[in-house]
C-alpha positions in Angstrom: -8.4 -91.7 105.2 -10.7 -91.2 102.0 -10.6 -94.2 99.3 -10.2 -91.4 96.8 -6.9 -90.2 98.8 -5.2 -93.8 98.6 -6.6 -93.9 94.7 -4.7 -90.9 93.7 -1.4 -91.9 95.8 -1.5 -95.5 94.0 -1.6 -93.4 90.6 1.1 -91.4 91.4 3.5 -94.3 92.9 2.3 -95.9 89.4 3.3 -92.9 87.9 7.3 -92.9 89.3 7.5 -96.8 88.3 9.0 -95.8 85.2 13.0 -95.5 85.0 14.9 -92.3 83.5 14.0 -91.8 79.5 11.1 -94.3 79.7 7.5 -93.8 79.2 4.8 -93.5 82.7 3.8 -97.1 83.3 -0.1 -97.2 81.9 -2.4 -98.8 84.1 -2.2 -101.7 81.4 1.4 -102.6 81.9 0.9 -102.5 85.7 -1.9 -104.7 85.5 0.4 -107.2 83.6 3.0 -107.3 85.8 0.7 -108.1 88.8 -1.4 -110.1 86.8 -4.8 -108.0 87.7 -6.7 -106.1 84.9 -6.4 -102.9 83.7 -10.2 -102.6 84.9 -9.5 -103.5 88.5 -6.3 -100.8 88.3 -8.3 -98.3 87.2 -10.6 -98.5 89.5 -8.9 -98.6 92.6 -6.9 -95.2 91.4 -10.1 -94.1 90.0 -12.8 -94.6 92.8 -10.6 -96.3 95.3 -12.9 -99.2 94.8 -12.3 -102.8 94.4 -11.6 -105.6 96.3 -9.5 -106.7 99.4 -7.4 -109.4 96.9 -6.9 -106.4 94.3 -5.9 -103.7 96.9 -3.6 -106.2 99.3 -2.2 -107.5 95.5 -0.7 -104.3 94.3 0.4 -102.8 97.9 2.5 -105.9 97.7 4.0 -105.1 94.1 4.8 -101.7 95.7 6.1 -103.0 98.8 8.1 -105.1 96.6 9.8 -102.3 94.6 10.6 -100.4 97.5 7.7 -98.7 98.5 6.7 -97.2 102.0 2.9 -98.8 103.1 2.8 -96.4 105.8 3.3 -93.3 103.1 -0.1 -95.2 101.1 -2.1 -95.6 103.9 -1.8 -92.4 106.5 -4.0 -89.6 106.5 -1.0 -87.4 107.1 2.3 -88.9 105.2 3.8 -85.4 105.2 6.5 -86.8 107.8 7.1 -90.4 106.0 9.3 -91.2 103.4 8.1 -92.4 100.3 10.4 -95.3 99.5 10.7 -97.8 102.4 14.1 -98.4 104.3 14.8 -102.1 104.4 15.8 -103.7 107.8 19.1 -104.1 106.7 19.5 -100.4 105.7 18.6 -99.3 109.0 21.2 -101.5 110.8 23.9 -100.1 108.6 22.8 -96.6 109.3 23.0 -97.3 113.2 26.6 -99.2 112.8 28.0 -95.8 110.7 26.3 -93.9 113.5 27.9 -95.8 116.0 31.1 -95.8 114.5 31.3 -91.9 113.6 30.5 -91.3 117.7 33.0 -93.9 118.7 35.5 -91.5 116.8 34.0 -87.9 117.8 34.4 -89.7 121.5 38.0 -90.6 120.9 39.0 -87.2 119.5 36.9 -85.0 122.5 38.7 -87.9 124.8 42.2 -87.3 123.8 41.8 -83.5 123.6 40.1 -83.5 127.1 43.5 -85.2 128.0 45.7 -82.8 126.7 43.9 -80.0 128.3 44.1 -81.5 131.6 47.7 -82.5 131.2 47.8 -78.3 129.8 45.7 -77.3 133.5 48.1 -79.1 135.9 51.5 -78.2 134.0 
């Protein structure tokens, strides 16, 4: 993974910061709310350069506001979401899975039973 690459994809994520109607976040307002320079934000979306306190500072402002790591970091993010799925998200998904199959299994279950009552009559 090219220095470069991760450069340009902390640019862009700085980029979609902004809410609807307001102005792109400039490299100065992201560097006050992480408390790093405009300097050392430029250059790591610049030249991907700077150092290991800089980089790990703003992946955790990202991670923070939602963020996928793995989306910044892998070669190929083509299959990973951009915005992260918190733990809890994940655990509601699999209870409405759940629940939705417990009732598909309830419908095909009392249908099965008619048709079997239906076959023997």
């Amino acid at each position: 993974m090219s220095t470069l690459q991760i450069g340009k994809r902390l640019a862009q994520l700085r980029n979609e910061l902004a809410a609807p109607g307001e102005s792109a976040w400039s490299q100065a307002r992201l560097a006050d709310e992480t408390g790093l320079t405009p300097n050392q934000i430029a250059r790591l979306e610049q030249a991907g350069a700077g150092s290991i306190e800089t980089f790990t500072r703003l992946l955790n402002f990202y991670y923070r506001h939602g963020y996928s790591l793995s989306w910044l970091l892998l070669p190929d993010n083509t299959m990973v979401s951009k915005v992260a799925i918190a733990e809890t998200s994940k655990s509601l998904e699999a209870t409405t899975v759940l629940s939705m199959f417990d009732r598909l299994r309830q419908v095909v279950g009392k249908e099965l039973d008619e048709l079997s009552v239906q076959v023997v009559s």
